[in-house]
Backbone as CSV, one residue per row, in Angstrom:
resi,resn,N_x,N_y,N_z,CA_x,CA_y,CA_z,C_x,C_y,C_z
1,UNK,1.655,-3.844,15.348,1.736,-4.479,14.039,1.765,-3.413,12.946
2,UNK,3.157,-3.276,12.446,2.933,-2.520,10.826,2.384,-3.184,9.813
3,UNK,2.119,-2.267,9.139,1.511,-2.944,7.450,2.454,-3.409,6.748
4,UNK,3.839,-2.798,6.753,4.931,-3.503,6.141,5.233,-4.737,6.470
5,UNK,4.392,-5.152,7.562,4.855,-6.967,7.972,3.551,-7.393,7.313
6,UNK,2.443,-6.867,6.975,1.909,-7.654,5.477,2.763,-7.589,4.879
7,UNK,3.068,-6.506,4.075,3.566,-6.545,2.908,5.114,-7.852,2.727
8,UNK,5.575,-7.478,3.552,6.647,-8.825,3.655,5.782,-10.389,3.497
9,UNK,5.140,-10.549,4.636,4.598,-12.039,4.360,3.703,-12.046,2.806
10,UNK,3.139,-11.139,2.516,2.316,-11.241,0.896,3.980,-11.497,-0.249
11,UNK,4.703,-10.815,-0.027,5.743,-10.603,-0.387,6.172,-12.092,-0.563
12,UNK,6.726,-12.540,0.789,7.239,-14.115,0.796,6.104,-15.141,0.282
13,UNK,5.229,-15.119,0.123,4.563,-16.016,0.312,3.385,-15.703,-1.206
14,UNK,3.472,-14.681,-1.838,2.682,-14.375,-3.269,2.269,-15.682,-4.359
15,UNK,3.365,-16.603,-4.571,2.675,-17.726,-5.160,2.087,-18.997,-3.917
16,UNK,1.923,-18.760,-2.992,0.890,-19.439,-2.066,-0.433,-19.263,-2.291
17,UNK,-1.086,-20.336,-2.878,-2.508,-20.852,-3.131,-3.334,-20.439,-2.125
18,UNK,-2.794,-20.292,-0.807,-3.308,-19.947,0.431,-3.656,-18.108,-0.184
19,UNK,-2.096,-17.479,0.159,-2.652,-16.418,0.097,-3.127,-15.593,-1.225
20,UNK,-3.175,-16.295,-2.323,-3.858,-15.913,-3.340,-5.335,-16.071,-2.867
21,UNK,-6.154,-17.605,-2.460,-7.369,-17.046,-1.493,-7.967,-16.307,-0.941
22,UNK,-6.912,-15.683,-0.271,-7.198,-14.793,0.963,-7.214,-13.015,0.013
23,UNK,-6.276,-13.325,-0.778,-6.947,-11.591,-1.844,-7.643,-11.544,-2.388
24,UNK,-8.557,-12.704,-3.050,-9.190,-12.859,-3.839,-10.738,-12.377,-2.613
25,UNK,-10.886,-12.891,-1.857,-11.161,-12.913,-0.953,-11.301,-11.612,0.076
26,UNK,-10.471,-11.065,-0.008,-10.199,-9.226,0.774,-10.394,-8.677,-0.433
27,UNK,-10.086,-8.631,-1.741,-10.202,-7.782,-2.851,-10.872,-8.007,-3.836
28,UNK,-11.746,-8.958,-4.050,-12.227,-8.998,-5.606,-11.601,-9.147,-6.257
29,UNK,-11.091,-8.187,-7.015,-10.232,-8.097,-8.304,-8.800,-8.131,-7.610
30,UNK,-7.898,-8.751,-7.856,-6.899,-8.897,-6.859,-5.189,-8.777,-8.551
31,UNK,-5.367,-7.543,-8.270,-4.223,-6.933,-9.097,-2.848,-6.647,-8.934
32,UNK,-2.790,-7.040,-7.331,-1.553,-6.757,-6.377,-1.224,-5.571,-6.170
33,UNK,-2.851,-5.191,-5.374,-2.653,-4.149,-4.361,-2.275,-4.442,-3.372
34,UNK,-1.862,-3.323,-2.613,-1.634,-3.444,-1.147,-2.637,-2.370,-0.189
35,UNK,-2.604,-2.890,0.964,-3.686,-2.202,2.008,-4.906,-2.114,1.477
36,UNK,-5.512,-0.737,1.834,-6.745,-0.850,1.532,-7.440,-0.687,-0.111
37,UNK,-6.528,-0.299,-1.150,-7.072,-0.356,-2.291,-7.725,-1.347,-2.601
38,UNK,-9.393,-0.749,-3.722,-10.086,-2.018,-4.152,-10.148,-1.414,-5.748
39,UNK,-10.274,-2.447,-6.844,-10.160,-2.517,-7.960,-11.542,-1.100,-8.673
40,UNK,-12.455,-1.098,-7.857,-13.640,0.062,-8.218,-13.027,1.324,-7.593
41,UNK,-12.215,1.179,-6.620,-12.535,2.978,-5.712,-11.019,2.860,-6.682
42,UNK,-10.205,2.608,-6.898,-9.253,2.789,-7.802,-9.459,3.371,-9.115
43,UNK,-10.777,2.617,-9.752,-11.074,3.287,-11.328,-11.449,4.624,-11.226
44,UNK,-12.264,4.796,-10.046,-12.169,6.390,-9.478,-11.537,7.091,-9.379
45,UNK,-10.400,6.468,-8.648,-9.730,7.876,-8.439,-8.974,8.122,-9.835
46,UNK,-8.678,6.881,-10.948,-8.089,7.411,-12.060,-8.665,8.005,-12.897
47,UNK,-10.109,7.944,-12.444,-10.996,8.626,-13.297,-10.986,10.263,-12.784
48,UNK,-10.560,10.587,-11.808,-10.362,11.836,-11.288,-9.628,12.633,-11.974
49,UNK,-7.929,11.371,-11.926,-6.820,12.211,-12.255,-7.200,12.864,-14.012
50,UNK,-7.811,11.886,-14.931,-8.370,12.707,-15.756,-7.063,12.160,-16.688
51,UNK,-6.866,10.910,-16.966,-5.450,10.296,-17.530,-6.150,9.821,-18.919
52,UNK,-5.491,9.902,-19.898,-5.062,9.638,-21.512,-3.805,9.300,-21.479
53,UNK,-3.494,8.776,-22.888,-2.367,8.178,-23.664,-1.298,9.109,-23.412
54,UNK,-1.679,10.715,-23.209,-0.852,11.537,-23.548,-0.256,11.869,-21.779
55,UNK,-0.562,11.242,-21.044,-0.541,11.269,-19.829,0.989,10.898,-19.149
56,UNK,1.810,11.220,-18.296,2.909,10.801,-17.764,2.553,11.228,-16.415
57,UNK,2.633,9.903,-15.232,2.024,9.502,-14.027,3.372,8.909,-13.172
58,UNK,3.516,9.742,-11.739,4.287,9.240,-11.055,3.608,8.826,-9.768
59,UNK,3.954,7.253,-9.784,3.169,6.531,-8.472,4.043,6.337,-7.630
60,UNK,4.024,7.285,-6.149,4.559,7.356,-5.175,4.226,5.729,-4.390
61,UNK,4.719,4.997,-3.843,5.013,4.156,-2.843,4.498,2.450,-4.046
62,UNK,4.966,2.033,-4.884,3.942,1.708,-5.623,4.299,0.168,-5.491
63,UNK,5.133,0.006,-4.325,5.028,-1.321,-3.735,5.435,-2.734,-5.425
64,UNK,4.930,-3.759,-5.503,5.439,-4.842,-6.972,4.525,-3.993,-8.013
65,UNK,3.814,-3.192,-7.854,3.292,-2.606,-9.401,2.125,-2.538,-9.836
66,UNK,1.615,-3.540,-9.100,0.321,-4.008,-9.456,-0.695,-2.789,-9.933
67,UNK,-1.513,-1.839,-9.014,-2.312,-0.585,-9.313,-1.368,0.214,-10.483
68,UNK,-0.033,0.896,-10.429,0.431,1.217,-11.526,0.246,0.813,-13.083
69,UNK,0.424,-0.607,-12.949,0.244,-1.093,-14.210,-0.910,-1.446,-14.584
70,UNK,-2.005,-1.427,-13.738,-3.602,-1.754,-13.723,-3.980,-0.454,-14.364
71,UNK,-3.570,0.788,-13.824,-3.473,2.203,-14.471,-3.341,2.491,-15.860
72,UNK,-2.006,2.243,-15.955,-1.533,1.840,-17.562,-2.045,0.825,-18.527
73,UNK,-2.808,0.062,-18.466,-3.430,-1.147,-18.923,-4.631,-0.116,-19.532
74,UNK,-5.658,0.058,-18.370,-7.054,0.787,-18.831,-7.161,2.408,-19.392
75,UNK,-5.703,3.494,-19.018,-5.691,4.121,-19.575,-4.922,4.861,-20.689
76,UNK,-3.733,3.570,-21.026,-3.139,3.998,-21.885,-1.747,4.885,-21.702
77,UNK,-1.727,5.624,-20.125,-0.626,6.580,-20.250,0.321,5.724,-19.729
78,UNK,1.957,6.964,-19.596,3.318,6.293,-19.569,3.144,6.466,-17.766
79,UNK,4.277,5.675,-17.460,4.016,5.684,-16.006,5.686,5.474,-15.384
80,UNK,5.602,5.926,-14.130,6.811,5.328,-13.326,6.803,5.176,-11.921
81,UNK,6.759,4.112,-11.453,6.334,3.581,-10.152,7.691,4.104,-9.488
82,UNK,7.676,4.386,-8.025,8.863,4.225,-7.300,8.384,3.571,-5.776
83,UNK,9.508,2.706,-5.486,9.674,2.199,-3.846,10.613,2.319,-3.493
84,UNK,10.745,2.120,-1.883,12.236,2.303,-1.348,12.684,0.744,-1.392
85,UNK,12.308,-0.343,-1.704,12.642,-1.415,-1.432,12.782,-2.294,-2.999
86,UNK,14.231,-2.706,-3.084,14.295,-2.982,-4.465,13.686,-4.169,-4.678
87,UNK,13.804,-5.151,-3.853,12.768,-6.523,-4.625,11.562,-6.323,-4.680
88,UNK,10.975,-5.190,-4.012,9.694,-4.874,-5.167,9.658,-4.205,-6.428
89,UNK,10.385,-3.739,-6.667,10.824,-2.741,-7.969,10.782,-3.955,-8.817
90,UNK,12.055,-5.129,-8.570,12.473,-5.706,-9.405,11.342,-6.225,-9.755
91,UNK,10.424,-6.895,-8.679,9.240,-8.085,-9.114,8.104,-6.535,-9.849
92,UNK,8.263,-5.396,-10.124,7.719,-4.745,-10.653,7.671,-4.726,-11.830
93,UNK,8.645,-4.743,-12.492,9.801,-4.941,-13.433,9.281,-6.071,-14.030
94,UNK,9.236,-6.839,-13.508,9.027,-8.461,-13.907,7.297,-8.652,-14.455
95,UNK,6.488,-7.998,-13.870,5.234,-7.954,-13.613,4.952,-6.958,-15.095
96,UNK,5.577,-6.084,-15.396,5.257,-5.329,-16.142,6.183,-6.174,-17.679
97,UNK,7.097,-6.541,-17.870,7.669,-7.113,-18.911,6.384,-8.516,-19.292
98,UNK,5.626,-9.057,-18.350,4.984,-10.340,-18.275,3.670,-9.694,-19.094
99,UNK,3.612,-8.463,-18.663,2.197,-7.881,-19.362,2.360,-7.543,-20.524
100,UNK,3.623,-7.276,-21.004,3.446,-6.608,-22.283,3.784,-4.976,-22.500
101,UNK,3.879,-4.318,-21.372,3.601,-2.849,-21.260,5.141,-2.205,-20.419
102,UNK,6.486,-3.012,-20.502,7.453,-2.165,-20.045,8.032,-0.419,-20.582
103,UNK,7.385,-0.918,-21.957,7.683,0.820,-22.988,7.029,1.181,-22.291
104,UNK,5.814,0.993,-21.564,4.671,2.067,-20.908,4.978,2.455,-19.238
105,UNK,5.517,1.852,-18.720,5.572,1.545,-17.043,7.294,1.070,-16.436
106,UNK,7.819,2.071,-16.459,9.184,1.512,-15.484,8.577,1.639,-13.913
107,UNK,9.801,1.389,-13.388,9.949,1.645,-11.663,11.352,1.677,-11.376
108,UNK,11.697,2.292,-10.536,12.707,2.954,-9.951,12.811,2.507,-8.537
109,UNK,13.954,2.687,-8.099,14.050,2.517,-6.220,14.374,3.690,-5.881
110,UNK,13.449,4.418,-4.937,13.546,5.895,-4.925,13.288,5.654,-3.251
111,UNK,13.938,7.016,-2.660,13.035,7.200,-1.245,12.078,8.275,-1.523
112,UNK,11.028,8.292,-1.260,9.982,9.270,-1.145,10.261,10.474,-0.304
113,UNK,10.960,10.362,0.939,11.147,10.851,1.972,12.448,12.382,1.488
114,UNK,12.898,11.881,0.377,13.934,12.695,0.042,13.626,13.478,-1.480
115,UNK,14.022,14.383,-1.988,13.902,14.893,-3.140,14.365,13.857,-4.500
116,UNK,12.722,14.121,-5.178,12.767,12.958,-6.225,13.662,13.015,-7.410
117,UNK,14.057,12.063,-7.653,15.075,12.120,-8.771,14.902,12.196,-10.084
118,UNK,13.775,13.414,-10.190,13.470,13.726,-11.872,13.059,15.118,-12.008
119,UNK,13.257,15.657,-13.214,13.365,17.094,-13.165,12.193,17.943,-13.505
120,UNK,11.982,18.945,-12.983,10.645,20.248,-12.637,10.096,20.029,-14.315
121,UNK,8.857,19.547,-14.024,7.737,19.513,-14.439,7.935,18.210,-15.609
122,UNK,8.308,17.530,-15.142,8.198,16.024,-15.584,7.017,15.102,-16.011
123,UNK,5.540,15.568,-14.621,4.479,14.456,-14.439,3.385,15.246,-14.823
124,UNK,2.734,14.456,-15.613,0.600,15.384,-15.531,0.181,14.846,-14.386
125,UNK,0.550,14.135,-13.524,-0.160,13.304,-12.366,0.835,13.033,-10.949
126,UNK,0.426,13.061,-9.901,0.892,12.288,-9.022,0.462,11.192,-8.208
127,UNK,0.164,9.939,-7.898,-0.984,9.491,-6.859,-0.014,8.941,-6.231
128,UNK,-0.323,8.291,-5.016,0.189,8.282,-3.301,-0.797,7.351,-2.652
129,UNK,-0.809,6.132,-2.905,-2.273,5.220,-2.786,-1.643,5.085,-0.949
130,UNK,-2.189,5.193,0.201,-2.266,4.424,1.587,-0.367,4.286,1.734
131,UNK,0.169,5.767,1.348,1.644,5.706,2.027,2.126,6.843,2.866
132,UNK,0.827,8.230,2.538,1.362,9.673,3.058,2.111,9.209,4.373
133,UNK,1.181,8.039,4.936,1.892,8.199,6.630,3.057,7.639,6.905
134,UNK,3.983,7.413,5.482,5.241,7.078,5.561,6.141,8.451,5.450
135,UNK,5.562,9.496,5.195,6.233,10.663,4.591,6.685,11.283,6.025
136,UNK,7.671,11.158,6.561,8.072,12.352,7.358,8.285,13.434,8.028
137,UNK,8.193,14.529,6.740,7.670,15.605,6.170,7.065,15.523,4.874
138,UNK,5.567,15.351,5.713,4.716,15.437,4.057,4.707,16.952,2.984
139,UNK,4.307,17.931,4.220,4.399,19.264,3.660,5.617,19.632,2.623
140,UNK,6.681,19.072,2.934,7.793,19.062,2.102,8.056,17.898,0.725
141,UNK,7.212,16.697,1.265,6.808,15.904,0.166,6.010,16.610,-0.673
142,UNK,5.487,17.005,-0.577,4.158,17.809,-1.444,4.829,18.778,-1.909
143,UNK,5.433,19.716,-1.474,6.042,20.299,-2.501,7.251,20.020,-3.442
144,UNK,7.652,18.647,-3.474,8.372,18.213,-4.078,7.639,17.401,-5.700
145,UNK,6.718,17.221,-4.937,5.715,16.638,-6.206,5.088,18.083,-7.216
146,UNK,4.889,18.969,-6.368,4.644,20.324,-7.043,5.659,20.436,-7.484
147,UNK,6.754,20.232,-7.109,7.821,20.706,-8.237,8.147,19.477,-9.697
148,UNK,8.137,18.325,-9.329,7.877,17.697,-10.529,6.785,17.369,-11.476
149,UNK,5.518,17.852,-11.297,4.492,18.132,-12.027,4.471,19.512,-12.975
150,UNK,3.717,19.241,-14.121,3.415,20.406,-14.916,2.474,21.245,-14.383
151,UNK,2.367,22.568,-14.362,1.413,23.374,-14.608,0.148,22.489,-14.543
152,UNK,-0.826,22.899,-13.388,-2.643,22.195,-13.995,-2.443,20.798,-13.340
153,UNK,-1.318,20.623,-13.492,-0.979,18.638,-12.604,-1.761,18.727,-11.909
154,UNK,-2.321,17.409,-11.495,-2.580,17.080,-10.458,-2.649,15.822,-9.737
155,UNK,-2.586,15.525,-8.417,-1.790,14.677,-7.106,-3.333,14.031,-6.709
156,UNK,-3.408,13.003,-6.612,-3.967,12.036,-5.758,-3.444,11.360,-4.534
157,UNK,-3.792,11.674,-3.093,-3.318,10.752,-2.290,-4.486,9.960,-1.179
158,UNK,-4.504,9.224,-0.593,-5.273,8.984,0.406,-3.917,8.756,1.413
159,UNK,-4.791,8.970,2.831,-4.377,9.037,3.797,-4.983,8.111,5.014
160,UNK,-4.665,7.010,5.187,-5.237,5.648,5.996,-5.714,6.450,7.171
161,UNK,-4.819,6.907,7.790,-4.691,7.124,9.344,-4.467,8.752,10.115
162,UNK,-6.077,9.079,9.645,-6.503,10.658,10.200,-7.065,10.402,11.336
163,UNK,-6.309,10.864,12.746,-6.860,10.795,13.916,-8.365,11.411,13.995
164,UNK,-9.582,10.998,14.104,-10.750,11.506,13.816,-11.405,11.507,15.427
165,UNK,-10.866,10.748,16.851,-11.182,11.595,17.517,-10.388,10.674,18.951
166,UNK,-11.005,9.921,19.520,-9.886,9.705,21.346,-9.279,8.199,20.726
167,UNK,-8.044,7.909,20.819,-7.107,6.715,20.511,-6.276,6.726,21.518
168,UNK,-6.301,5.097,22.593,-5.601,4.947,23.051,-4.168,4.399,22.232
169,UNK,-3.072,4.700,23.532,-1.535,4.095,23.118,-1.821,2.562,22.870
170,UNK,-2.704,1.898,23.688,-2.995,0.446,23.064,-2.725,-0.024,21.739
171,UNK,-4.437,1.021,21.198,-4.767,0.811,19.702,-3.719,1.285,18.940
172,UNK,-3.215,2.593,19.251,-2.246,3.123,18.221,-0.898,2.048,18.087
173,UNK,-0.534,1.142,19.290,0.205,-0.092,19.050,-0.232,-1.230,18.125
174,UNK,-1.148,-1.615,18.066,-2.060,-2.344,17.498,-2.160,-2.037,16.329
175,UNK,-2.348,-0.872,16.066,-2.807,-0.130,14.620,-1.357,0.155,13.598
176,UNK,0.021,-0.214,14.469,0.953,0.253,13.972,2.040,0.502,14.840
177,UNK,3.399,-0.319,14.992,3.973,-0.624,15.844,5.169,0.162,15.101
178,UNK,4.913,0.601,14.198,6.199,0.894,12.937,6.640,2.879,13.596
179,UNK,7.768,2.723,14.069,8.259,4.366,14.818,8.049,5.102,13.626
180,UNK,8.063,4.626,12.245,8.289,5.624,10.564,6.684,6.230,10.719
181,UNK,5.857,4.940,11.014,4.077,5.371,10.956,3.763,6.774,11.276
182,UNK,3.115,7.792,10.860,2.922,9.378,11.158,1.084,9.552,11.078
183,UNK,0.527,9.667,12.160,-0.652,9.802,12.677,-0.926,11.542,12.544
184,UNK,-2.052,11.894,11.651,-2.107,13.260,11.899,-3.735,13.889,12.295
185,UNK,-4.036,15.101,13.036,-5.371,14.695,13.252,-6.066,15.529,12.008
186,UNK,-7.381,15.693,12.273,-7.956,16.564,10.856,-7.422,17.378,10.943
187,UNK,-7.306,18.085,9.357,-7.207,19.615,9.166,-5.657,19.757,8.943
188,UNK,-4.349,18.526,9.223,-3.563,18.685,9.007,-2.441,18.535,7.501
189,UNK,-3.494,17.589,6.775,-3.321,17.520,5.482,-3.446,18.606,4.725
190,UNK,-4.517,19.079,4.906,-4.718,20.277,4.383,-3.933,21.723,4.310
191,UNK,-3.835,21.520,5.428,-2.798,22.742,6.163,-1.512,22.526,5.185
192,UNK,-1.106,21.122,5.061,0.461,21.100,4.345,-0.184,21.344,2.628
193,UNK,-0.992,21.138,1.921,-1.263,21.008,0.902,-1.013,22.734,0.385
194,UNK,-1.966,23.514,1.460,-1.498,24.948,1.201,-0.566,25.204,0.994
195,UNK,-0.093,24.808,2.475,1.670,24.954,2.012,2.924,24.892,1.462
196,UNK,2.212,23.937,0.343,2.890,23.412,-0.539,2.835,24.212,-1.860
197,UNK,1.553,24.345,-2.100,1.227,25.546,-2.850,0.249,25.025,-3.800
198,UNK,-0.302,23.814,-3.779,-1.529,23.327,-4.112,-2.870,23.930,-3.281
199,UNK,-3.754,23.642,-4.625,-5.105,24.007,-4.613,-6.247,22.763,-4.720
200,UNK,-6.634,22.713,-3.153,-7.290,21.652,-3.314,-8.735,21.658,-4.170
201,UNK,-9.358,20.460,-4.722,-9.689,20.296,-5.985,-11.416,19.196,-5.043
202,UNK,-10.822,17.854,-4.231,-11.760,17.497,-3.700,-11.124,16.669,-2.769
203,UNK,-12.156,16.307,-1.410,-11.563,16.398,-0.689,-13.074,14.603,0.227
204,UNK,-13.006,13.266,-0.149,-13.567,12.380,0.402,-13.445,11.945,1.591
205,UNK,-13.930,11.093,2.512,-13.916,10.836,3.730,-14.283,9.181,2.623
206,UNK,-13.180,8.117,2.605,-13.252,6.605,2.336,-12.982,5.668,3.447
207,UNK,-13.520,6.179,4.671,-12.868,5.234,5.536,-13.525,3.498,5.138
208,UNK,-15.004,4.120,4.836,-16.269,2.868,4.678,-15.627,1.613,3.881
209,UNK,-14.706,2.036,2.755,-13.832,0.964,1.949,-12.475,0.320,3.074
210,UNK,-11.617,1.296,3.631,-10.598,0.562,4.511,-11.397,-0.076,5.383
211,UNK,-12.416,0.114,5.936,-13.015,-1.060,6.975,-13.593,-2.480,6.602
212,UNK,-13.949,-2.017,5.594,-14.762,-3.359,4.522,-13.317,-4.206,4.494
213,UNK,-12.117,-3.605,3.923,-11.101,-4.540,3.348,-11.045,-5.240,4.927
214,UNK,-10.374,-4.546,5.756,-9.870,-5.433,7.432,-10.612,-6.234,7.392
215,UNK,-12.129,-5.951,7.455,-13.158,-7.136,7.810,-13.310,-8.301,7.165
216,UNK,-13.244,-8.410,5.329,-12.750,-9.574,5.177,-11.535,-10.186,4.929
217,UNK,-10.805,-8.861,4.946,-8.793,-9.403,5.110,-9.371,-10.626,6.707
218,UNK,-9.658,-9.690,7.878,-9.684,-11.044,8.821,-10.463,-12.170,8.792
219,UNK,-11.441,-12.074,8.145,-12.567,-13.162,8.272,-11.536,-14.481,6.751
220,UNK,-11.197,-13.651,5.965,-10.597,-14.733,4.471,-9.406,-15.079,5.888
221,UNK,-8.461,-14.760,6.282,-7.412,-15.020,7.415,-7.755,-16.571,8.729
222,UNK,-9.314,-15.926,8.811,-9.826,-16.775,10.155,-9.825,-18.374,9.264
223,UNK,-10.175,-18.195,8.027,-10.845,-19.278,6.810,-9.348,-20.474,7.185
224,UNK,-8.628,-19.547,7.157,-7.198,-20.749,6.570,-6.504,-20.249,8.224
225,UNK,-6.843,-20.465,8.853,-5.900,-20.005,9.845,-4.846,-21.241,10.330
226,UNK,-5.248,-22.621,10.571,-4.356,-23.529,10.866,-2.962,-23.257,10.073
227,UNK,-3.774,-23.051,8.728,-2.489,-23.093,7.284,-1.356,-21.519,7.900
228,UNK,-2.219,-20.602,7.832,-1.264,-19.526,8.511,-0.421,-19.607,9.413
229,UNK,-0.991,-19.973,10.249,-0.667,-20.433,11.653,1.181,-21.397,11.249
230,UNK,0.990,-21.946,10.677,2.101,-22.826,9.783,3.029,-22.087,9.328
231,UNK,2.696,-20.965,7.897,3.305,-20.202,7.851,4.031,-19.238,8.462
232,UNK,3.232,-18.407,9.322,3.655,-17.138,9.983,4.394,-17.420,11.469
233,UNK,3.774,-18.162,11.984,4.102,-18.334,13.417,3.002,-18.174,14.332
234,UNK,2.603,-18.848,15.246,1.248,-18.367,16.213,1.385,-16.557,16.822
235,UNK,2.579,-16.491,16.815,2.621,-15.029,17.458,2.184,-13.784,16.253
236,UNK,3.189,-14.692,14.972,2.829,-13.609,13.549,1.167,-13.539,13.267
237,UNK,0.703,-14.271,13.468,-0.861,-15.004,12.861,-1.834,-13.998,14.183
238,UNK,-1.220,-13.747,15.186,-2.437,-13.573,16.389,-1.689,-11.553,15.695
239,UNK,-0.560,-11.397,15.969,-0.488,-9.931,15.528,-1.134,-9.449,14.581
240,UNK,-1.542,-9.958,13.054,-1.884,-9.345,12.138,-3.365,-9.358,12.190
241,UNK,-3.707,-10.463,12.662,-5.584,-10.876,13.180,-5.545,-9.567,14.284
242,UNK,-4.950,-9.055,15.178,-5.228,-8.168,15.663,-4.543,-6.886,15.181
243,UNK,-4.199,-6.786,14.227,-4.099,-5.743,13.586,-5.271,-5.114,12.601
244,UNK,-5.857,-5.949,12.232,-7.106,-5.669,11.236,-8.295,-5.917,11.907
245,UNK,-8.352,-6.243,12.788,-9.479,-5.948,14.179,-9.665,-4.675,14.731
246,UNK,-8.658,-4.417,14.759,-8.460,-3.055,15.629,-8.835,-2.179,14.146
247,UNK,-7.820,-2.386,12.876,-7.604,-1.438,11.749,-9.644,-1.150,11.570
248,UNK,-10.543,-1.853,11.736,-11.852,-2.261,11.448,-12.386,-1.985,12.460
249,UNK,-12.452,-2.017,13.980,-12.962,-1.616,15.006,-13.021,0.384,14.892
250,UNK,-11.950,0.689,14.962,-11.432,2.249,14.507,-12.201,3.042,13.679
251,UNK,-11.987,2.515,12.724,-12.844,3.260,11.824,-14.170,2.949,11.434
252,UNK,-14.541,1.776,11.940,-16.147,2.007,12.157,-16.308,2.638,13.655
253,UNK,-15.905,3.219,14.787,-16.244,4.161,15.280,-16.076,5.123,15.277
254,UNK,-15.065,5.552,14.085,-14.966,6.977,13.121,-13.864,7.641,14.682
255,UNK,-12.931,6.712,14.433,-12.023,7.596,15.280,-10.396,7.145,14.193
256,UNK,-9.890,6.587,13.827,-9.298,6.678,12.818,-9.734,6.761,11.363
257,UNK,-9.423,7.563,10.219,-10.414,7.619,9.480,-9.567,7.527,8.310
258,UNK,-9.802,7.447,7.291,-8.899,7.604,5.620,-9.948,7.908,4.992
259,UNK,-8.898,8.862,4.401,-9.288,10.222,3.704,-8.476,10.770,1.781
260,UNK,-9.170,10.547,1.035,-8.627,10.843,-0.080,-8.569,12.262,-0.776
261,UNK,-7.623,12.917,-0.951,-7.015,14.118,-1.653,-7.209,14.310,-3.268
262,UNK,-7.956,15.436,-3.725,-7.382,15.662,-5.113,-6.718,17.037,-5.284
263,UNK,-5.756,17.398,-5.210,-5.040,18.404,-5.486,-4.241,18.824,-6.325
264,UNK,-4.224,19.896,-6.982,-3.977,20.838,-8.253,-2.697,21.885,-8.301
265,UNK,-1.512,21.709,-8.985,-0.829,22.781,-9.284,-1.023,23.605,-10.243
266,UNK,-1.349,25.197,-9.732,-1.869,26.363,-9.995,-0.918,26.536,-11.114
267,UNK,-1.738,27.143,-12.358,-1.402,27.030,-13.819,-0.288,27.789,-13.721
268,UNK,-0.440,29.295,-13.124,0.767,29.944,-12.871,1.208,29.986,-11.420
């Protein structure tokens, strides 16, 4: 089971009473995040990046918008979301004209995977909320973001899925059926961050929040399950229930782990 087959059914199914429940329910504050972001470890990390009015922020993977424009709302700066998938852009688009704040927040359809389409030293910021393990070549992602950041910039990412210690082929099916998914063990983030030519800044272990979300992503899921069951299909409904079983089993035995990045491009 990939996460992108959430994101599709949240996708299809976003004005469903059902699954508005069920975020409200996995998230608290339900802003239209995706995966494991929660509305508090979020004010954090923007409280990291250290963002004002005077701020220009590029949000790598940024899915309909939601955290982007939650960004822009509380701190005032300009922003530009990118995804590879345009009907999220568009409903980005849409989401941000509804708020009031399009002068503040575009989005783009970009691939991440390839060199970004804006020019050396563009951003004071980068963040990367629960997508590094879409990156390919991250090491080469990363220095692509070093190249569109200013001087002093600095990159926020978390990273869902740090092999932290024995994973069977089972779970790793379970955990992610998607061939794009990129599993790395410790010490390998890091390694590319050097290499990129960033200076890491700080360096969390958040798995304790991605496990919390699975646990009541499945339990709000178990609540309405007939109704799902309707929606998705018995086969869709038993995959994703065992996808966030497993996503929650894992990392409370600290063998898959997520891990959040603050990293710095060196003034000179």
């Amino acid at each position: 089971m990939d996460e992108s087959d959430f994101d599709q059914a949240a996708d299809s199914h976003a004005e469903s009473p059902i699954y508005q429940a069920i975020r409200v329910h996995t998230y608290g504050q339900d802003i239209g995040q995706r995966r494991w972001l929660t509305v508090d470890e979020h004010a954090v990390f923007i409280t990291w990046l250290g963002l004002s009015e005077r701020s220009r922020v590029l949000e790598v993977a940024c899915g309909t918008g939601g955290p982007t424009l939650y960004m822009v709302s509380i701190t005032g700066c300009r922003a530009i979301g990118i995804d590879l998938e345009e009907r999220r852009v568009r409903a980005a688009h849409v989401q941000a004209k509804r708020l009031g704040v399009s002068a503040r927040a575009t989005f783009d359809c970009a691939d991440a995977n390839a060199r970004l389409p804006y020019d050396g030293g563009t951003f004071d910021a980068v963040i990367c909320i629960d997508a590094i393990n879409y990156l390919a070549n991250r090491a080469r992602s990363m220095a692509d973001w070093r190249r569109v950041l200013k001087p002093g910039g600095r990159v926020l990412f978390t990273d869902p899925v740090v092999v932290a210690g024995p994973v069977t082929a089972a779970e790793i099916a379970e955990r992610s059926a998607s061939p794009a998914f990129v599993y790395v063990p410790v010490g390998y983030d890091d390694r590319c961050i050097t290499e990129a030519g960033f200076q890491l800044r700080w360096c969390e272990d958040v798995t304790a929040n991605a496990t919390a979300v699975a646990r009541r992503w499945h339990t709000a899921r178990t609540t309405y399950a007939d109704a799902l069951r309707e929606l998705e299909g018995d086969e869709g409904y038993d995959a994703r229930q065992r996808f966030l079983a497993t996503t929650e089993r894992l990392g409370a035995e600290r063998r898959i782990c997520r891990v959040v990045y603050l990293i710095e491009r060196p003034e000179a």
